[in-house]
N, C-alpha and C positions, 0 to 999 in steps of 0.2 A: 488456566493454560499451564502445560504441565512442563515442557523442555524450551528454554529461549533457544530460539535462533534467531541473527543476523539476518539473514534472507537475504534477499536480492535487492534491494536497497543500497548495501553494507557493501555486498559482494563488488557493487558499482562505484563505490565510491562516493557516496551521494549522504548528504545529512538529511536530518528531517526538512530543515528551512530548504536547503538546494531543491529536493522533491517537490516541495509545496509552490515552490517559486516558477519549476519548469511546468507543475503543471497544472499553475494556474490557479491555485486553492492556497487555503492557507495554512498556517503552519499548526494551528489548533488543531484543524481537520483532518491532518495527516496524523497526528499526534492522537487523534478519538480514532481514527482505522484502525491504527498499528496496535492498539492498545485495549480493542475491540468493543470500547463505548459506544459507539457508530459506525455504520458501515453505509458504501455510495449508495445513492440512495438512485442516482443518475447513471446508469450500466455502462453510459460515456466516459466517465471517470476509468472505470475498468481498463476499457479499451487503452484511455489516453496513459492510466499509470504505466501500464502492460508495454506498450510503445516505449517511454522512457528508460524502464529496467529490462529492457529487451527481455519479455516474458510472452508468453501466452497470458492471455486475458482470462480464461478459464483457471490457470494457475493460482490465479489472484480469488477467485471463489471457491466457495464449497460446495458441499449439496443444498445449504442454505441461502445457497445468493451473499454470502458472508466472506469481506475481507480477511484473507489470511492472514494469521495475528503472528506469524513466522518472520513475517518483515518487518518488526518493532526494532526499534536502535537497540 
């Protein structure tokens, strides 16, 4: 990963734990997305993070079906 950005996470206001908690995953979890170990595996996830950070759901993917590693703390 070549530039950090905050992303829309940050933009929110929101920490890893607060994200993990509103939705509903855990803080590891959030923590392997943002950090590009793992990515949702559940496309529900998408939607539900997207809702949270008031985003498009598509925002949050690539052409890979891959968490955007932009919203790391």
């Amino acid at each position: 990963m070549a530039d950090y950005n905050p992303g829309p996470r940050q933009e929110n206001g929101l920490t890893q734990a607060e994200l993990a908690e509103k939705a509903g995953i855990s803080l590891r979890t959030i923590s392997c997305y943002e950090s590009g170990s793992t990515y949702p595996k559940n496309r529900n996830i998408y939607k539900t993070l997207a809702d949270i950070l008031s985003e498009d759901a598509n925002y949050l993917r690539n052409e890979g079906d891959e968490f955007i590693t932009s919203a790391r703390q």
